[in-house]
N, C-alpha and C positions, 0 to 999 in steps of 0.2 A: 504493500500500500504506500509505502514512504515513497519508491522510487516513481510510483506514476503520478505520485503528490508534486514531488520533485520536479520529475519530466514538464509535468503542466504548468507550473511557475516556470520552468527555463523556458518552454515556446511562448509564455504570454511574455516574456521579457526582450525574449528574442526576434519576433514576430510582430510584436505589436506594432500599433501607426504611428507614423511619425513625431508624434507629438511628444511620444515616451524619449525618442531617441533625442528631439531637441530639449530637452529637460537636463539629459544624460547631456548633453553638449554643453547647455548653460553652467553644470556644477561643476565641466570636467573631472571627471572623476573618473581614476586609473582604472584598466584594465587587470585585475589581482589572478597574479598566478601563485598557486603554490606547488612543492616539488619536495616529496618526501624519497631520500636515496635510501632509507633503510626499511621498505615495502615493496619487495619484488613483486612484479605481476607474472614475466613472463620471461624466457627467454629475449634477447634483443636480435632475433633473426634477420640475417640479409637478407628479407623476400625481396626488396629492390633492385636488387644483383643478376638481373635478369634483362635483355635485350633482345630488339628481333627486327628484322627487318624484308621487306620486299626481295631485292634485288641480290640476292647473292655474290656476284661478281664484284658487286664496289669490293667486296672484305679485303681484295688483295690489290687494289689500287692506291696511291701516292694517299689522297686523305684516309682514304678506310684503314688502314695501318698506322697512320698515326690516332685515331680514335678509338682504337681496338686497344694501342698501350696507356690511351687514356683513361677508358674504361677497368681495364684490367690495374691500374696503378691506384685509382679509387677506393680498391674495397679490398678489407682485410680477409677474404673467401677468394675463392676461384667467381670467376664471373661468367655466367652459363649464356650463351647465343644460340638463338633460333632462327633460322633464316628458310626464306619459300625454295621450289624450283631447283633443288638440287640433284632430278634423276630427269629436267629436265632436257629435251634436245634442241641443239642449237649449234654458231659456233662462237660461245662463253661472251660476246660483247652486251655491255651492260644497257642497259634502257628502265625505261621510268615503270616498275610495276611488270618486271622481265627479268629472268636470268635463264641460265644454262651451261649444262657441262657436256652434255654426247659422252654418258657414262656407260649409255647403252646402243648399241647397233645392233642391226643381223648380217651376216653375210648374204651371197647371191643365194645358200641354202636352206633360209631361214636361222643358222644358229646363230647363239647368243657372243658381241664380241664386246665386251667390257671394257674401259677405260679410265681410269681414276683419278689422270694428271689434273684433270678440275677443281671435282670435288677437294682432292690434295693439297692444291694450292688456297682453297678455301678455308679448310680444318688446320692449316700449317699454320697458322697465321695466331690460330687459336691458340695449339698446343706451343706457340712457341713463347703465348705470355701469360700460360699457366691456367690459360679460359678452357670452360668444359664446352662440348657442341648440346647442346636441346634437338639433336639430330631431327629433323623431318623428313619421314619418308614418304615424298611425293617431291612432282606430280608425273604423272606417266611419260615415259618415253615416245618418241612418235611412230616407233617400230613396234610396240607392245599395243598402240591406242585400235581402240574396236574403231575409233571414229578421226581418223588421225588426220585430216582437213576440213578447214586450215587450221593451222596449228600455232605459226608464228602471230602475234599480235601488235598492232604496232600503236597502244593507244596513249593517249595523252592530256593533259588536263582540260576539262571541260568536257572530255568523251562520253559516251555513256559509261559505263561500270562496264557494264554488261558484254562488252568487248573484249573485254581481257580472258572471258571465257570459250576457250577452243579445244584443239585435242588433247591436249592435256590431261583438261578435266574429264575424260572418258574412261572405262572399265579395260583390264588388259582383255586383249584377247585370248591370251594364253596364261590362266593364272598360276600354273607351274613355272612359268620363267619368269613371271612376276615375283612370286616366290624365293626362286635360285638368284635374281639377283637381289635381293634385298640380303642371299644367305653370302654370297661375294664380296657384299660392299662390305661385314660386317667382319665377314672370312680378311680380307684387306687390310681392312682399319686394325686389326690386332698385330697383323706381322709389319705396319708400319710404325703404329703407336706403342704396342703391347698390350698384353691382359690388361693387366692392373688398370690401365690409362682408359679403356674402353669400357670397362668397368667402371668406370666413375660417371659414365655420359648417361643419360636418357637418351629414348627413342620416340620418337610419336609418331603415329600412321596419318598422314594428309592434314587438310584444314580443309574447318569450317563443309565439312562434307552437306550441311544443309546450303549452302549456294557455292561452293568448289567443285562439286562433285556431278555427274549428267548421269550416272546410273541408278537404280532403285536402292531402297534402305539396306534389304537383304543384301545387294551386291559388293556393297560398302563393307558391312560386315566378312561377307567373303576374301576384299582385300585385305581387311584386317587381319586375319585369320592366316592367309598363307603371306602377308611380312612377320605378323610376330611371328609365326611360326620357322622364318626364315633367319628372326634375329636370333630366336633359342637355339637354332639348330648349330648356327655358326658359335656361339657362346651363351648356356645354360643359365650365365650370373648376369646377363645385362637384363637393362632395365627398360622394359615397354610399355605404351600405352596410346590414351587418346580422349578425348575425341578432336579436340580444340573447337567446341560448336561456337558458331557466331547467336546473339540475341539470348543468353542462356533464356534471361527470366519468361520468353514469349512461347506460349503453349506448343509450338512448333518443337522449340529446341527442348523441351523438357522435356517432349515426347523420343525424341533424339537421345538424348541421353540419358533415360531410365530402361530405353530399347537396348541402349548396347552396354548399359552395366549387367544388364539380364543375358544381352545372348554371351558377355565373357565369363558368366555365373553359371548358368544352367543352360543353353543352348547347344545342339551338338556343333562342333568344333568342321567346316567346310573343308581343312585342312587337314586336319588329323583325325577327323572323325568321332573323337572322344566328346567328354561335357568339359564345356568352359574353352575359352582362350585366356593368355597369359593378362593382364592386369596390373601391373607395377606403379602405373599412376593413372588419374585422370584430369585432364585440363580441359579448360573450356574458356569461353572469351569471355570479353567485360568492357561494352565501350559506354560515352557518355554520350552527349548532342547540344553542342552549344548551336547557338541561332543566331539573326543579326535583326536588332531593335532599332530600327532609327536611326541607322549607322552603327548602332554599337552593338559589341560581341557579349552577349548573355548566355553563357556556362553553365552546364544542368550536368552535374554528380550525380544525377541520380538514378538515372538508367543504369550508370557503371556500378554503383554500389546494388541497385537491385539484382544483379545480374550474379555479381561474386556474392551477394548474400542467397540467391538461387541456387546455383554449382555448391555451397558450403551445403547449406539444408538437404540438398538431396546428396551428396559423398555420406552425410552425417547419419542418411537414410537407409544405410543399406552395411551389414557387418562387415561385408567385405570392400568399400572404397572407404568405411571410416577412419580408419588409421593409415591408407596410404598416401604417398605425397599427393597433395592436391597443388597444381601449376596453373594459372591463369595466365594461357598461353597468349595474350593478347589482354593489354588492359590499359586503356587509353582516352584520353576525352573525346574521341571522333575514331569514326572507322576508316580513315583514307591518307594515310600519310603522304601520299605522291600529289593527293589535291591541293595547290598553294593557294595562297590568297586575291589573286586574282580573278582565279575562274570561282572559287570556292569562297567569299567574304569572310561568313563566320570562321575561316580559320584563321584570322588574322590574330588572334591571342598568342602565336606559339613563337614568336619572334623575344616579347618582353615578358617582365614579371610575371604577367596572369597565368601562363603555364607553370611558373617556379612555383608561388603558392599554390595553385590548381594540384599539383602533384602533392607536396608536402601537405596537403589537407585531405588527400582522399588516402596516401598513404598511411595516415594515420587511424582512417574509420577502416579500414583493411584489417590493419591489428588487432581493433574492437570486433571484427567482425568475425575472424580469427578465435578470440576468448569468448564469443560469444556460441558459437557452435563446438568449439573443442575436437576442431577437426586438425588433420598433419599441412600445414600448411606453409608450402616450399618454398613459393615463388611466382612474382606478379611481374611479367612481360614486356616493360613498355617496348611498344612497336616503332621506335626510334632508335635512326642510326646518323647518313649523312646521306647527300648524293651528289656523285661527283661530278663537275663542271657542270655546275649548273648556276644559274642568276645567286650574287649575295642577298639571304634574307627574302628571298623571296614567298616563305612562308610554307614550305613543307614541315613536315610534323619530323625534325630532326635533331640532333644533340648540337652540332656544329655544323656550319656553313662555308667552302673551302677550305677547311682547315682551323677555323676560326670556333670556340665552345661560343656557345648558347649560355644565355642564363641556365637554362632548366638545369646542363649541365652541371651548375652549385648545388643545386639541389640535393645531388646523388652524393657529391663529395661531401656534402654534410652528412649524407646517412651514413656514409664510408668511417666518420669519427663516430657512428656512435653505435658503444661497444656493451657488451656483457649482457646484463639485465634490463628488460622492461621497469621502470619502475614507476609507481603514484603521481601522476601529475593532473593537476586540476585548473581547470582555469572557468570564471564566471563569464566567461563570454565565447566558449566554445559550444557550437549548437551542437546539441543531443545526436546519437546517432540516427533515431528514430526518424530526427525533424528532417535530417541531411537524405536519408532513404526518402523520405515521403516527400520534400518538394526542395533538395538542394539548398542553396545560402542564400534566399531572397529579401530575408527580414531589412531592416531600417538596420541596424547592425551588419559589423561585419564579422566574419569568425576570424574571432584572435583564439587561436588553438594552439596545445603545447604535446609534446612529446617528448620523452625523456630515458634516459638508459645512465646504467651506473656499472664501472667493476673496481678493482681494487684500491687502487690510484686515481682515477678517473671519473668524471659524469658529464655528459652532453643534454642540454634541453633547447632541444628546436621548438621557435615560437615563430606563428603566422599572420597576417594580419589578411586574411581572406575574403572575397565576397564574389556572387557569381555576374556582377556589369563590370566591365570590363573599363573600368573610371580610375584614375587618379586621384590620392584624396591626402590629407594631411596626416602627418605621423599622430599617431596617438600612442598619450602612455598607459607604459603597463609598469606593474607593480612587483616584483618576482619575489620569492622567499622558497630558499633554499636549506630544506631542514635535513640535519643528521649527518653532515659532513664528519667524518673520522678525524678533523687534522683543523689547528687553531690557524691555519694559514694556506690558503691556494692562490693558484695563478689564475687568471681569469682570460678567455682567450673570447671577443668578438665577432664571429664570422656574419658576413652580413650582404643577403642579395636587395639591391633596391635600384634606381636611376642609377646612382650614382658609384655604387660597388659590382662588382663582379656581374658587366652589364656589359657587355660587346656591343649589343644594337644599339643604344643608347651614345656609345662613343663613335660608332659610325653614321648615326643622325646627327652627329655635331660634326664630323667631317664633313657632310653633305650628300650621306647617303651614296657615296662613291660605288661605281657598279665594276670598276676599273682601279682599284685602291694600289699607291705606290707599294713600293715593300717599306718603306718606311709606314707605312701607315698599316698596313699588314701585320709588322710588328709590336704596332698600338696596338690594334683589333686583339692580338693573341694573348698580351697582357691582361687586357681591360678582359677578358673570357676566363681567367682566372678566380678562382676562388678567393677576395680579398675579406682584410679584416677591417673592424670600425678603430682603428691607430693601433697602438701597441697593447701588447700584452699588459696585464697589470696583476700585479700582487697585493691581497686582500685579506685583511684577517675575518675570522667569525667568531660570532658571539655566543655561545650556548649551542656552539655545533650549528649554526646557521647565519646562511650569508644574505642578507638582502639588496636588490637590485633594484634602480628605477632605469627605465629603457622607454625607448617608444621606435614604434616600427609604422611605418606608413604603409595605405592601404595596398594592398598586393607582393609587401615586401616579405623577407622571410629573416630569421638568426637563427644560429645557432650560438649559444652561451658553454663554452667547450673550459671546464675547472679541473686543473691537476693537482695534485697535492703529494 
């Protein structure tokens, strides 16, 4: 009873008209967090440690290589990638929402002629800076496709969607050699990487089979059936699964995936003929839908959190996906990374701030979402990478722009410091999980929300100052208190995304938006993309095991408050 007493004061505070909030404006009155280090909640899991993108072939191009060791130098884990079109046919040149390796031929006799230098050059890039692959097996060769014209796609922003599906997305005709090569790639990957090292990857069979895919439900499951069967056969210990559905929450995809936890449960096996197919994980997608108001980009969370709070509810449904890893193989404010802001408006958020906080605010209802179901939860996908020569800033859904990081990119480097435990962090002006599912961040307020992790020496507490219109607004303050510190003395360390910190668009709209930037300015841009701090480090004592802070962060910006002792 407390907590729906509770809930219903927080949305009447948070929601209410205007009139409340100019009240709140008249008294000014802080923003109060508090942060108890000695109340674990949870593990402080990398689920953000995850990455994915379209295009396969950028991974071994001049920027994809440099954003791969950027990725990978971020986070204190292995950093897992998932990328489309890796058994696709082609020859390997890169394009928007396309890739390809000709991993597979036939000869004049029909048989199967294998080829790996692609893929290779793909996964190399991985293992060489310690990243695991989220391997994807799809989408069909054009020698295997029951429907293999046309195959090649050439499409481009402002296209229909619906273009990009061709023979690909078709059923093999031969689902033994469909099979034998998923048992090859797997056979390969061992004697180039080793056991151990392949053993540590995931596997998933296709995407999004509810719009990837042109054959029946049944048939789907049949591909399923003879790749995993193809991946145990090569190695007993790796790790399979699927589905990656798109729209989990929409009656469609539920039906989708309660079908194929049943037919890898009790269904006979198309492959082996037995009950069940293997099962090691299951993922599924999780997008949002921002829109454009009047010119301006209006953010809705809440499609993506219904989605991952859908995919939680039903793993948590069934004894056998309860406890295995659950992946949201895709989880992102929009479904179209390649659509920029041109042809596409409402994506015009992903350039500045509103993507940084956007992220660090749904990553946080993740975790609650996470202790709220009590299900094994691995890993949330953003489907951002980079794409190469293309227009600066032009508004794809990417980490960096030539070479150049993204805000959003601070984002991740802040979760990268924060270590150990979940711990108690409360703030009066974080909206409820509840409100944020049922209708996103519209209130007269904005969500200033905190998150926080502690281990031995160490605590990080990332605070946001979020809202879903897409406005510039004045910093406001917050109030921090920091209970339970072990130590009469810490270092206090700033990180800080806003205008003005670790904001690469922001310093190339004051160069004048250069589409041609000198390499001296090039060398700004790389700077200014950098993770920066609010001045120097500072040394602090505490009172009673507690250190209190006054801050203020303006609307869309993000910190992290990073204490060593």
């Amino acid at each position: 009873m407390f907590e729906k007493i509770k809930y219903a004061w927080m949305l009447i505070l948070l929601l209410a008209a205007p009139f409340i909030g100019t009240a709140q404006s008249a008294f000014n009155k802080p923003a109060e967090i508090s942060v108890n280090l000695a109340k674990i909640k949870a593990p402080m899991k990398p689920v953000w440690a995850w990455f994915g993108y379209d295009e396969p072939n950028y991974t071994y191009m001049k920027d994809g290589k440099k954003l791969l060791s950027e990725l990978s130098a971020l986070s204190p884990v292995p950093v897992y990638v998932r990328t489309h079109s890796l058994l696709v046919s082609g020859d390997s040149k890169a394009a928007l929402k396309w890739g390809s390796t000709n991993a597979y031929t036939e000869d004049a006799n029909g048989n199967p002629v294998y080829n790996w230098a692609i893929i290779d050059s793909i996964f190399d890039p991985y293992i060489k800076r310690g990243m695991k692959p989220f391997a994807q097996i799809g989408f069909m060769p054009e020698a295997l496709s029951t429907h293999p014209q046309p195959y090649r796609h050439h499409w481009k922003p402002g296209d229909p969607y619906s273009d990009i599906i061709t023979g690909w997305a078709y059923p093999p005709k031969d689902y033994k050699k469909w099979g034998d090569l998923i048992y090859n790639w797997v056979k390969h990957s061992i004697a180039r990487y080793g056991k151990q090292e392949v053993e540590s990857w995931y596997w998933e069979v296709w995407n999004e089979p509810n719009g990837y895919w042109k054959g029946t439900r049944q048939e789907f499951f049949k591909l399923y059936d003879y790749a995993a069967d193809g991946v145990k056969r090569a190695l007993p210990t790796a790790k399979i699964g699927g589905i990656d559905i798109a729209g989990t929450s929409s009656t469609g995809a539920q039906q989708w995936l309660n079908a194929f936890i049943k037919h890898c449960t009790t269904d006979t096996n198309y492959a082996t003929g037995k009950i069940g197919a293997p099962l090691d994980l299951l993922s599924f997608h999780a997008k949002g839908s921002p829109r454009l108001i009047n010119g301006m980009v209006q953010m809705n969370m809440s499609p993506q959190l219904n989605d991952i709070a859908t995919g939680f509810r039903i793993a948590a449904a069934y004894a056998q996906t309860k406890n295995i890893p659950l992946i949201i193989g895709e989880s992102d404010p929009e479904g179209c990374a390649a659509c920029g802001m041109a042809t596409n408006p409402s994506n015009a958020y992903r350039n500045g701030t509103m993507y940084s906080s956007y992220t660090a605010a749904t990553f946080a209802r993740k975790y609650e979402l996470e202790d709220e179901y009590g299900i094994n939860f691995k890993g949330a996908v953003s489907w951002s990478f980079e794409f190469e020569n293309q227009p600066w800033f032009y508004g794809f859904r990417d980490l960096a722009t030539n070479g150049v990081d993204k805000p959003v990119l601070n984002v991740f480097r802040m979760f990268g410091k924060m270590r150990g435990n979940r711990v108690e962090a409360v703030s009066n002006r974080m909206y409820p999980l509840k409100a944020v599912i049922d209708s996103s961040i519209r209130g007269a307020q904005t969500d200033i929300g905190v998150l926080a992790s502690a281990e031995k020496h160490t605590a990080a507490i990332m605070i946001w100052n979020y809202h879903d219109d897409d406005q510039q607004g004045p910093a406001e303050a917050i109030s921090v208190s920091i209970d339970n510190i072990p130590s009469k003395t810490v270092t206090l360390t700033h990180y800080r995304i806003d205008n003005e910190h670790s904001n690469s668009y922001e310093a190339w709209k004051k160069m004048g938006s250069p589409q041609n930037p000198t390499e001296v300015e090039i060398a700004a841009l790389q700077k200014a993309g950098q993770l920066q701090t609010m001045g120097e480090p500072q040394k602090l004592n505490t009172r009673e095991s507690t250190l209190k802070l006054d801050i203020s962060i303006p609307r869309q910006g993000v910190s992290l408050l990073k204490l060593t002792w």
